[in-house]
N, CA, C and O of each residue as an XYZ file, in Angstrom:
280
protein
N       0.823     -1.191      0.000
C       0.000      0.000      0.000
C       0.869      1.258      0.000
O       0.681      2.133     -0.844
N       1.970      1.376      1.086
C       2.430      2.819      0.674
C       3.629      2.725     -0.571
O       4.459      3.548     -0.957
N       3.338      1.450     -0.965
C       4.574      1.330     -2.378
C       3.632      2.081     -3.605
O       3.882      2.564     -4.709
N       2.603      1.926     -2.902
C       1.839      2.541     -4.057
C       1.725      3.993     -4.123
O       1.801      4.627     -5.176
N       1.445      4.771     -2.362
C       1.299      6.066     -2.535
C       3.076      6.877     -2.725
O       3.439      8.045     -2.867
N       3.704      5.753     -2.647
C       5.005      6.619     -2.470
C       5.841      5.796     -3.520
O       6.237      4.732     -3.045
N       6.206      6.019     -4.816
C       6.739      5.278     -6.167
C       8.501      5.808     -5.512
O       8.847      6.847     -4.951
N       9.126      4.828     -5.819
C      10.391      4.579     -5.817
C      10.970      6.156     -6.653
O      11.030      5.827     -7.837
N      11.230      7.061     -6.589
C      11.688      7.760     -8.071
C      12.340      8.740     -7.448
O      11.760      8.857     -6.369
N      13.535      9.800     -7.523
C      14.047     10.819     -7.355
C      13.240     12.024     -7.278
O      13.703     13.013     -6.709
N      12.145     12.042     -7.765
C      11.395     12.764     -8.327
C      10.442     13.391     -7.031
O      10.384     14.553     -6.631
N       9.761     12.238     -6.563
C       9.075     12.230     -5.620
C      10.139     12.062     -3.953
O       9.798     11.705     -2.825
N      11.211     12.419     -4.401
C      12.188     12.590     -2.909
C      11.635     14.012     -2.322
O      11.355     15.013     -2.981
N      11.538     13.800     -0.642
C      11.410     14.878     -0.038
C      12.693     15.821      0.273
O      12.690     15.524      1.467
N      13.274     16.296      0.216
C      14.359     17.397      0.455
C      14.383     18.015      1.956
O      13.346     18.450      2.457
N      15.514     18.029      2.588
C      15.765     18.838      4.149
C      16.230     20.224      3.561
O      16.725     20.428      2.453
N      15.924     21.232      4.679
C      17.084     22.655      4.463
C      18.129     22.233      3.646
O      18.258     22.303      2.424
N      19.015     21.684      4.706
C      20.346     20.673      4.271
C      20.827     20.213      3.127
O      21.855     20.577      2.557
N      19.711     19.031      2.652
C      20.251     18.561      1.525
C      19.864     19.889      0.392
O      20.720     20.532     -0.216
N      18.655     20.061      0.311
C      18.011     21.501     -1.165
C      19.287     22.491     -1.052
O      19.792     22.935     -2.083
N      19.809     22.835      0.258
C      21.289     23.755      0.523
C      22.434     22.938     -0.472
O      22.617     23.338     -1.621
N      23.007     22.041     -0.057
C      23.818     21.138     -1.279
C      23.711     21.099     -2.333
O      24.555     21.415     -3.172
N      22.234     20.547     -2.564
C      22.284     20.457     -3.997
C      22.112     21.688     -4.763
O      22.218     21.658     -5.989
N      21.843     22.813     -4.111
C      22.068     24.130     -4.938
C      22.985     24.697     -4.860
O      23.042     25.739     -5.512
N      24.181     24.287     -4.008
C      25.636     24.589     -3.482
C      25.597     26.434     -3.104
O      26.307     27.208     -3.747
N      24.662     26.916     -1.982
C      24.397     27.749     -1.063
C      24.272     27.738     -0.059
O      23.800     26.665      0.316
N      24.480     28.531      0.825
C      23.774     28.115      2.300
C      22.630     27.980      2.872
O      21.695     28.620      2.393
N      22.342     26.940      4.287
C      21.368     26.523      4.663
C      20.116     27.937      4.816
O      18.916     27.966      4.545
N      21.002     28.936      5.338
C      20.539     30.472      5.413
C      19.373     30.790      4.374
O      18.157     30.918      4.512
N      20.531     30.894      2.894
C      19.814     31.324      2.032
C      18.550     30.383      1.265
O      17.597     30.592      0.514
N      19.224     29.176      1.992
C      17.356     28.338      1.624
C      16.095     28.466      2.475
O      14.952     28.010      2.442
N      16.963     29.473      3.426
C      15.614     29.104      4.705
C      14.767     30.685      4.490
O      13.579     30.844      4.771
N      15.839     31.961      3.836
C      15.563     32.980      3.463
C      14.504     32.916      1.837
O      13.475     33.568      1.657
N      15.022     32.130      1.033
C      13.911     31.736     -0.365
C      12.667     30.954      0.246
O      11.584     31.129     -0.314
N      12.725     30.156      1.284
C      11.467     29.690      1.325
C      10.428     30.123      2.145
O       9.241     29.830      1.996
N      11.199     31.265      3.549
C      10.528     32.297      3.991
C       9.365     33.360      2.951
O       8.164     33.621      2.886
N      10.286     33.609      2.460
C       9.852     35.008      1.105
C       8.606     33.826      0.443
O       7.397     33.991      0.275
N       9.140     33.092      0.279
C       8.101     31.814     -0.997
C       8.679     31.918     -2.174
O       8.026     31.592     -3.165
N       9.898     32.346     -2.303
C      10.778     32.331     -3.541
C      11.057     30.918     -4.172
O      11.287     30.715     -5.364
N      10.992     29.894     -3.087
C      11.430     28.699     -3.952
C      10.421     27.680     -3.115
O      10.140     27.939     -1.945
N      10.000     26.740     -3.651
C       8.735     25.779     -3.296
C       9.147     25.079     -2.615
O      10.203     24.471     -2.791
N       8.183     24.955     -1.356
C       8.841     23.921     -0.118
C       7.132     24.097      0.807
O       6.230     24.834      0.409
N       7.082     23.483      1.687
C       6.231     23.087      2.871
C       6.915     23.381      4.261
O       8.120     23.586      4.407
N       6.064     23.371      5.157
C       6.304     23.346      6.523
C       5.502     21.725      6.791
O       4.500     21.378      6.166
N       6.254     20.799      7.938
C       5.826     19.827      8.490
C       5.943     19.861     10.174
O       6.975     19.912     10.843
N       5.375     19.844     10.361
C       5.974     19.854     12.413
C       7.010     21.211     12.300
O       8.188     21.089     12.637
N       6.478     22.513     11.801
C       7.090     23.436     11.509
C       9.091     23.336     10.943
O      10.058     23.919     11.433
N       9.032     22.591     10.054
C      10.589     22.455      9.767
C       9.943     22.185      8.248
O       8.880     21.599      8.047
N      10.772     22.710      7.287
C      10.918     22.802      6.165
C      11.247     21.504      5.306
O      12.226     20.775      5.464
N      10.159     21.352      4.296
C      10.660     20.044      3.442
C      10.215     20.609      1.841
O       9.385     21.492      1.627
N      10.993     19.857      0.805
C      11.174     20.526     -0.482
C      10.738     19.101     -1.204
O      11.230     18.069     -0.749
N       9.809     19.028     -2.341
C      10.265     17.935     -3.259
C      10.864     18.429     -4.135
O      10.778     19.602     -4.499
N      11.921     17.119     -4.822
C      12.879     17.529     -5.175
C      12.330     17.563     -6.967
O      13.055     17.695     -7.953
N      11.272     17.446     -6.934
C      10.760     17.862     -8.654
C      10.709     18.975     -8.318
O      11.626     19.512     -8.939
N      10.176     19.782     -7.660
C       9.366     21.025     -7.718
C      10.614     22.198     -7.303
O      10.555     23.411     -7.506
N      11.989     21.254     -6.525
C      13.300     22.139     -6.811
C      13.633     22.136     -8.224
O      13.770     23.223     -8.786
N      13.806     20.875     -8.979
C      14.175     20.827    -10.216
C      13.510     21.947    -11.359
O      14.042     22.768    -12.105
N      12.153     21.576    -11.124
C      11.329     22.623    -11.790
C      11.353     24.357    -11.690
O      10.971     25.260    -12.435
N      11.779     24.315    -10.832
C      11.920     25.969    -10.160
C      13.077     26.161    -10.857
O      12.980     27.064    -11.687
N      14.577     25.396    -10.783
C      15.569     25.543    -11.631
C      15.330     26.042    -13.317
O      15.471     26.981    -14.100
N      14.931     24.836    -13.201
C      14.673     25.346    -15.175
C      13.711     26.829    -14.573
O      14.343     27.576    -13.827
N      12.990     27.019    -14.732
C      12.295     28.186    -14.158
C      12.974     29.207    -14.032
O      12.758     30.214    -14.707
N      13.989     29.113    -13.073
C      15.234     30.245    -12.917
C      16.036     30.626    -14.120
O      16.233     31.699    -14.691
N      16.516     29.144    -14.360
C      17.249     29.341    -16.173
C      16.591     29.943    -17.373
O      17.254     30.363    -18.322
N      15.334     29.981    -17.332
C      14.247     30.608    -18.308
C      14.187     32.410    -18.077
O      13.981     33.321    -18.879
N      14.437     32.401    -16.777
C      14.395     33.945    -16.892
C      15.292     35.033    -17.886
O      16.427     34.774    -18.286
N      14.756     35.946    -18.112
C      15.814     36.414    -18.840
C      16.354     37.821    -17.672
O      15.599     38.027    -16.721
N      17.408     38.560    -17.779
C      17.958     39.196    -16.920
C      17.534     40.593    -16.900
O      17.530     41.404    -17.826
N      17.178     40.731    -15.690
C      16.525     42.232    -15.069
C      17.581     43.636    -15.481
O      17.635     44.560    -14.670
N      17.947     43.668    -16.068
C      19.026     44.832    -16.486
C      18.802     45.998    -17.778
O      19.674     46.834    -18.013
């Protein structure tokens, strides 16, 4: 049953401060400052921050799509 609600895939990984900090190679700070604002997509659980890691991926391309404010 939860093999079903929860599929094996990278996709559907939940993300800590921590790790979403790594894998965007920034600090824990500035992830806790983007997801304050709502700059980058994440949840609160038992008030501590969790990210899936599609919806980081997606925000990336997202970021890369912008074109520059100048």
């Amino acid at each position: 049953m939860i093999g079903q609600l929860m599929p094996n895939s990278s996709e559907s990984a939940i993300l800590t401060i921590k790790e979403v900090a790594e894998y965007l190679k920034v600090t824990e700070r500035t992830i806790y400052r983007l997801a304050a604002a709502k700059k980058i997509p994440g949840f609160k659980v038992g008030g501590m921050w969790r990210f899936r890691q599609a919806d980081i991926d997606d925000w990336i391309t997202a970021q890369a799509e912008k074109p520059d404010a100048t």
